[in-house]
SETORBA-913395 format. One record per residue (C-alpha): residue in one letter; residue number from 1; x, y, z. Coordinates in steps of 0.001 Angstrom, whole numbers, plus 500000, padded with zeros to 6 digits. Layout:
BEGIN
[pt 'a' NUM [X Y Z]]
...
END
This chain:
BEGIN
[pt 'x' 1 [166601 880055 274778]]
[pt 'x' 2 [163958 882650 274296]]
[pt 'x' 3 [162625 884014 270926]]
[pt 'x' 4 [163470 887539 270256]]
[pt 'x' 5 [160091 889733 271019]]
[pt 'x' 6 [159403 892199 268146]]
[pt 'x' 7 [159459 895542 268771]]
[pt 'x' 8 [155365 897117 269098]]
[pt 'x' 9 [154700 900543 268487]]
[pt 'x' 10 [152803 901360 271806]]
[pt 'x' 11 [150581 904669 272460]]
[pt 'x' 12 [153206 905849 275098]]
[pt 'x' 13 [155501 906451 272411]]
[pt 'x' 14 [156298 909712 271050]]
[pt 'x' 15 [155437 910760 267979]]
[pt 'x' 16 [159030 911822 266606]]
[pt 'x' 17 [160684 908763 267961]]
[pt 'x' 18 [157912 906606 266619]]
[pt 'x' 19 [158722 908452 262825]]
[pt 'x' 20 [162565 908545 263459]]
[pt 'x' 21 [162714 904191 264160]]
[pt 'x' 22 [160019 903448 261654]]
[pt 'x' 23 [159933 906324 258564]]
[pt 'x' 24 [157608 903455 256851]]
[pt 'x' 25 [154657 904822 258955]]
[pt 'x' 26 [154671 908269 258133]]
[pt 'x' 27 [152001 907960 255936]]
[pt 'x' 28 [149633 906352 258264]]
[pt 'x' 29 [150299 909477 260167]]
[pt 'x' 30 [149434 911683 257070]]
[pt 'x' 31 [146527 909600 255502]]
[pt 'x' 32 [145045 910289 258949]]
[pt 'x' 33 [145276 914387 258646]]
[pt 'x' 34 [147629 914793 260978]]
[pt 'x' 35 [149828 917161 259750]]
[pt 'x' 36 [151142 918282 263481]]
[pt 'x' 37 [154458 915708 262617]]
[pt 'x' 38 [156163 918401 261335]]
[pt 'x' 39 [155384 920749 264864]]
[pt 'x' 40 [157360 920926 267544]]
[pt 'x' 41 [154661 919074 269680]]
[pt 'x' 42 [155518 915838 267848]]
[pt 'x' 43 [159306 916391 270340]]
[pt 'x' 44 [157012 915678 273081]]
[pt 'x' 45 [153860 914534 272200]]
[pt 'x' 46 [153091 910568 272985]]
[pt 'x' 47 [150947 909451 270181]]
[pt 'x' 48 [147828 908923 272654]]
[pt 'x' 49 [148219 912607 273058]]
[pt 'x' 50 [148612 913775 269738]]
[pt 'x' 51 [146007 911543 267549]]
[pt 'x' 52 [143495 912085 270325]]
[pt 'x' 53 [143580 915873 270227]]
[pt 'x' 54 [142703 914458 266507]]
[pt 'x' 55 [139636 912326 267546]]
[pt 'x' 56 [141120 909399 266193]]
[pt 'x' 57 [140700 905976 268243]]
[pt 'x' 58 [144260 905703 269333]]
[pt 'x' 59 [144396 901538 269903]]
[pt 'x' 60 [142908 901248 266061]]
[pt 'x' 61 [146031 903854 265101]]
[pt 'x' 62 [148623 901831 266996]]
[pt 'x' 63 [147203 898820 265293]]
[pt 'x' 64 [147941 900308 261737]]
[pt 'x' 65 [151259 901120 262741]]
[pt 'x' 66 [151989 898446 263882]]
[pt 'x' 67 [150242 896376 260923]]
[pt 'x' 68 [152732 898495 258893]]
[pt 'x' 69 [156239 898126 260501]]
[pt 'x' 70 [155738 894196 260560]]
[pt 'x' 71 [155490 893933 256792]]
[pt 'x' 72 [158497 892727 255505]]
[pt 'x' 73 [159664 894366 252408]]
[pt 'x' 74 [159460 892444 249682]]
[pt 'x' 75 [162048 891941 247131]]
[pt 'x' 76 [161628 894142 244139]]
[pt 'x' 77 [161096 892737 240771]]
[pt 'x' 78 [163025 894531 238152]]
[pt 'x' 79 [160967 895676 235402]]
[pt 'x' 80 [162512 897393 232535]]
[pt 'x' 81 [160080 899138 229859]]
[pt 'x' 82 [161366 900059 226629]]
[pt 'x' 83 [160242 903908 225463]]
[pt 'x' 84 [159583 904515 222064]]
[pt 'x' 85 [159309 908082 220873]]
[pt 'x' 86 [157359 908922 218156]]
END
């Protein structure tokens, strides 16, 4: 029986679809300056083509993305603070 392959974000991918599977990287795509997301282009656009109109070394960006959809998300610990007005 073969282990299940996790999904890689690859450079062939478009933009949109890449945003529309994995929301959690939208912020690599903004901490980056690229603000073209939002455009039409990103329809269309493979990320190769649209972070290296950027200048941005596309294999290190598919790296973060990837990096970033293979965290797991961590259980959150409940905090509660108590407010005390004054």
């Amino acid at each position: 029986m073969k282990a299940k392959k996790a999904k890689k974000i690859k450079k062939e991918h478009l933009i949109l679809d890449v945003l529309q599977q994995y929301p959690e990287t939208f912020d690599i795509f903004i901490d980056h300056g690229i603000g073209c997301i939002g455009c039409r282009a990103a329809e269309f656009e493979s990320i190769e083509q649209g972070i290296g109109m950027h200048g941005i070394d596309v294999d290190k960006f598919v790296v973060l993305l990837n990096e970033k959809i293979a965290l797991k998300p961590k259980k959150a610990i409940k905090k509660t603070k108590k407010v005390v007005k004054k």
